[in-house]
N, C-alpha and C positions, 0 to 999 in steps of 0.2 A: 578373616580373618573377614589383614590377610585376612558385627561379624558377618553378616550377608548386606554389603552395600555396593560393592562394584563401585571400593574406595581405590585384594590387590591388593589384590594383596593379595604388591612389591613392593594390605591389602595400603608422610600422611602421619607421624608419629611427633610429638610435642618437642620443637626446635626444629626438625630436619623431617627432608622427605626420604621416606624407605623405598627400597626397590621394590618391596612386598609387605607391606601392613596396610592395615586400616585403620587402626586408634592407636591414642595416645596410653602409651607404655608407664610403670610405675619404674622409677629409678631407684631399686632398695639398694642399701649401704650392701659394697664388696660385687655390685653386678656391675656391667654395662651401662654407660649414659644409653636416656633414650634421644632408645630405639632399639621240556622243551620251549627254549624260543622261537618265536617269530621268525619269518623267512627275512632274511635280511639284517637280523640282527647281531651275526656274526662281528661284522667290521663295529657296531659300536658295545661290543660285550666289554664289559669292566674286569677288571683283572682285580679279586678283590684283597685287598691287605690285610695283612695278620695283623695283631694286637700288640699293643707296644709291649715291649720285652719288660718295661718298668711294672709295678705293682700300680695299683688304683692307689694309694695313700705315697708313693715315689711321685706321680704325675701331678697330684694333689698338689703336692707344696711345690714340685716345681714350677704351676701355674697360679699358685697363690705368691711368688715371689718375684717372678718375670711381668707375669700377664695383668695380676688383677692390680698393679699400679699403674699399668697403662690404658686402663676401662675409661677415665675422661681425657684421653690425652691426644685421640680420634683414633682414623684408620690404617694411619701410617705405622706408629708405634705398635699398635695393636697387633698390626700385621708381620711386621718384624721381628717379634716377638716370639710368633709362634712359631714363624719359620728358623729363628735360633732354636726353639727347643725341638724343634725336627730335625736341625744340623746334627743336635746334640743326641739323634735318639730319641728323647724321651716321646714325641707327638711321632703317631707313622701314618695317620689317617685325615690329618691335615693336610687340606689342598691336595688330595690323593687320587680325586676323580680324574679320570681321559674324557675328554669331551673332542665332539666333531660331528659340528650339528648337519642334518642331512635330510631330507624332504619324509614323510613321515604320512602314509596315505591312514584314512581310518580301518581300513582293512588291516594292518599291521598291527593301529591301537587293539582295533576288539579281540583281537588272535592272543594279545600280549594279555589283557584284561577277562579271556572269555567270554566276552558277551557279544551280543548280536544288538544290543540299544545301537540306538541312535548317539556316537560318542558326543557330538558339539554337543548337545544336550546335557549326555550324561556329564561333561565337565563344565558344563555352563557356558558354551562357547555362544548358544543361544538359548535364546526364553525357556522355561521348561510350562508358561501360564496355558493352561486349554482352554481349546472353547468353552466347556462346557462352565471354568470360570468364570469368563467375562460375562454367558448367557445370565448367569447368576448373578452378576455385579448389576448388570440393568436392570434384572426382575428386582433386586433390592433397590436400588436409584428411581423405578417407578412405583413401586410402593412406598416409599417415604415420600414421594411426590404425590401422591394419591392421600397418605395419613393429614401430610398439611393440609392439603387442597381442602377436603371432605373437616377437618378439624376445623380452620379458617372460617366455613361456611356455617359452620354448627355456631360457632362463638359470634362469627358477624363484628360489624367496625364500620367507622366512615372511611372514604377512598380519602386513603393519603396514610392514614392511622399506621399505626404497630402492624396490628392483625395481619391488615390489607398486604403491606411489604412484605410481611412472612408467608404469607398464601403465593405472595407474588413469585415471589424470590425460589419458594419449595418446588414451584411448577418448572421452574427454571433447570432443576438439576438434572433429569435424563437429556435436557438438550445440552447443559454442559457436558457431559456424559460422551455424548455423541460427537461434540465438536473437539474435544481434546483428542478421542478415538479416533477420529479422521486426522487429524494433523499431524498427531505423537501419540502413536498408539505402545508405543517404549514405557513411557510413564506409565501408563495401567497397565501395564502387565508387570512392571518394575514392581508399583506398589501389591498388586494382589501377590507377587512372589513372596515380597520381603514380608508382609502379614501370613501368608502361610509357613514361611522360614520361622518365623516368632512364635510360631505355637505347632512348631513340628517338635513333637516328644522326646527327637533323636539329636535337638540343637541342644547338648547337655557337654558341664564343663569336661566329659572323657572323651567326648568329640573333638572339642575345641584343642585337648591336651595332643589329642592322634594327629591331628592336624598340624600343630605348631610344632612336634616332636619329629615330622616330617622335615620342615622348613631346617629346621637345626642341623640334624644330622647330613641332611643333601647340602645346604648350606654352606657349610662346616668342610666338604671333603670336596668342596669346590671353592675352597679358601675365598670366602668373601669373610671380612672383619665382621664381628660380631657387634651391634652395635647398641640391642638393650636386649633385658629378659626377664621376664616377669612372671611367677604364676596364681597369684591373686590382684586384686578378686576376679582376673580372668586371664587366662595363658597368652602370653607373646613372646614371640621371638621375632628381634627385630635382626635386619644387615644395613651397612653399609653399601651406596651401590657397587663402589670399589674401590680399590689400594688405596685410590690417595683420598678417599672421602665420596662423599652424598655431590651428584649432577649439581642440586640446588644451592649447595654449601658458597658461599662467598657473595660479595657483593653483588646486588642486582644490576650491576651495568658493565659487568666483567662477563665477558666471550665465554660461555663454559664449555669446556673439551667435551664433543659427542663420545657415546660410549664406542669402542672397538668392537671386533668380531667376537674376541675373546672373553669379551665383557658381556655383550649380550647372551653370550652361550651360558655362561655361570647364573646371570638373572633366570635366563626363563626354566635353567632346570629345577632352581631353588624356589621359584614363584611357583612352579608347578607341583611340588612336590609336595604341600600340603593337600591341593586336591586327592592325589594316587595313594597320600598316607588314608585320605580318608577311606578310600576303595577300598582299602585292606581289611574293612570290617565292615561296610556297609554300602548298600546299592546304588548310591547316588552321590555325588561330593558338591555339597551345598554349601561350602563355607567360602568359598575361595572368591565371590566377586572382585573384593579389592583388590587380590593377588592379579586379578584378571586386568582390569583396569589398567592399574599401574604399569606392566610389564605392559601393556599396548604403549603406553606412554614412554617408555624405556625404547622401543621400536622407530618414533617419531625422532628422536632422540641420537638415535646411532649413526654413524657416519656411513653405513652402506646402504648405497641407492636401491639394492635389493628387496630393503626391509619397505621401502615405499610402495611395495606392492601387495594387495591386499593378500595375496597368494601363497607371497613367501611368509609375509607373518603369520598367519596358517601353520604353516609348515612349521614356523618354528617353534611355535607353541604348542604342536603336538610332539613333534622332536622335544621340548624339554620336558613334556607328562611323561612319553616312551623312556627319556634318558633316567628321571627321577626312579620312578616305576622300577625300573632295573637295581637302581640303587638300592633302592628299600627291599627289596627281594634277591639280592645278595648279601645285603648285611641283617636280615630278620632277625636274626636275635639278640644286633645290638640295637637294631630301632625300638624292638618290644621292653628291652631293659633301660632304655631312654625313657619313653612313657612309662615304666614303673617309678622311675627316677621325679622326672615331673609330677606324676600324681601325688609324691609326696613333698612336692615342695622343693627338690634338690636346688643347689645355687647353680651358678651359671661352671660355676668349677669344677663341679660333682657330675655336671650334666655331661662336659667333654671328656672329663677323665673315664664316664661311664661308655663314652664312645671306642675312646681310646682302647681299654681296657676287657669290654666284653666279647 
């Protein structure tokens, strides 16, 4: 997103802050205002639920007559709402996840994932920029240093002139080069990532759809209110951070309630679950900076002193990729019929009822 900025997108959406986005969302008429296993993984296996006994066009209208009057009316209504049409039957997948979040080594990730990478990498926990980029960023920063230099002297000027300042000034850049890489070497490697992200062939809108079809569905059956949705001209799905509305939401000089245990467990398995949607087709999950971000933010935020430890936030953020990950690979076939749904535009109504129902 939640698209590569390490906005978190949780990737930050036009009025309010999301617990997992990074841009501002499109508010169309009838959606959302914006916005074998592993050893060990008996105790958090998911018990998965069946499909609502309603028909896709029964959930329809029952969510076109409860729900979608309550799209600007926040988190509260919203949330009430679905939990009537679950009293009533009709939703069975809402707010359906068990969660209990639990320390989460990368051994267990890669067992869960198959792979032997390096996971903080593979899910962007750190830098993916190599050497052999930055080698490359100098050789290009001293040859444009060399073009001026050598161009400056062919042209000539008096000291003080145009020329003179642009000769001056060119020679200067492998030493800014240098001195930014020595201070905040974050920055260049932030920037040569997000230039490689912008013209990776694989940053394409059925990425983006895998991705935020992830966020929805995990989202959705860890009942966080739904909060925008959009899928042009780029896919979003936004949340609530919880029940009663967005951390940020109210006056800037009002006390705001730290989030709970309970609260943070629902964020990071939903922040995370765009990254593991992306695994599901491809080698690397490069979309999710902002998700990442945010959900640190969420962390600072929460009222347990546990999360103040670089350690435990670790942990919990591989605990919510581990918990997502399960999700999306117990319910495969309604996540795959969600991204069919999204690629063709479905409403935000079509989107749940296809959860519900598949």
């Amino acid at each position: 997103k939640m698209y590569r900025s390490i906005a978190l997108l949780l990737c930050c959406a036009a009025g309010s802050v999301s617990a997992f986005s990074a841009a501002p969302i499109l508010r169309p008429t009838a959606t959302p205002r914006a916005v074998a296993r592993p050893l060990g993984a008996l105790q958090m296996q998911q018990k998965t639920i069946a499909a609502s006994s309603k028909s896709f066009s029964e959930i329809m209208g029952a969510l076109s007559s409860k729900v979608a009057p309550k799209w600007d009316a926040g988190a509260n209504p919203i949330y009430d709402a679905m939990e009537e049409l679950k009293q009533e039957g009709v939703l069975t997948r809402w707010n359906s996840a068990t969660l209990k979040s639990r320390a989460i080594t990368q051994g267990e990730l890669q067992r869960q994932l198959k792979t032997q990478k390096n996971l903080d990498e593979l899910l962007g926990l750190i830098g993916e920029v190599q050497d052999a980029d930055l080698k490359q960023l100098t050789v290009i920063a001293f040859a444009i240093s060399a073009v001026i230099g050598v161009g400056g002297s062919i042209v000539g000027g008096e000291t003080g002139g145009t020329v003179y300042w642009i000769t001056y000034l060119g020679a200067g850049i492998p030493l800014a080069l240098i001195a930014v890489g020595s201070s905040a070497p974050g920055l260049i490697g932030a920037a040569v990532a997000g230039i490689k992200w912008k013209v990776d062939p694989t940053n394409n809108k059925e990425r983006r759809i895998r991705h935020e079809a992830a966020h929805m569905m995990c989202g959705y059956m860890c009942g966080l209110p739904l909060a925008g949705y959009a899928t042009e001209p780029s896919p979003q799905c936004e949340f609530y951070d919880r029940r009663d509305g967005n951390y940020d939401e109210g006056k800037v000089y009002e006390k705001k309630r730290a989030f709970n245990d309970d609260e943070v467990e629902r964020i990071a398995v939903t922040a995370m679950s765009g990254l593991m949607g992306e695994l599901t087709k491809y080698d690397k999950a490069d979309g999710g900076g902002g998700d990442l971000e945010s959900l640190q933010d969420v962390f600072f935020k929460a009222d347990s002193e546990n999360l103040r430890k670089p350690q435990a936030r670790e942990d919990m953020t591989r605990w919510g990729a581990y918990t997502s990950k399960n999700l999306i690979d117990d319910y495969k076939p309604v996540y795959e019929k969600l991204i069919a749904a999204m690629e063709r535009g479905a409403s935000v109504e079509e989107c749940i009822a296809t959860i519900e129902s598949a």
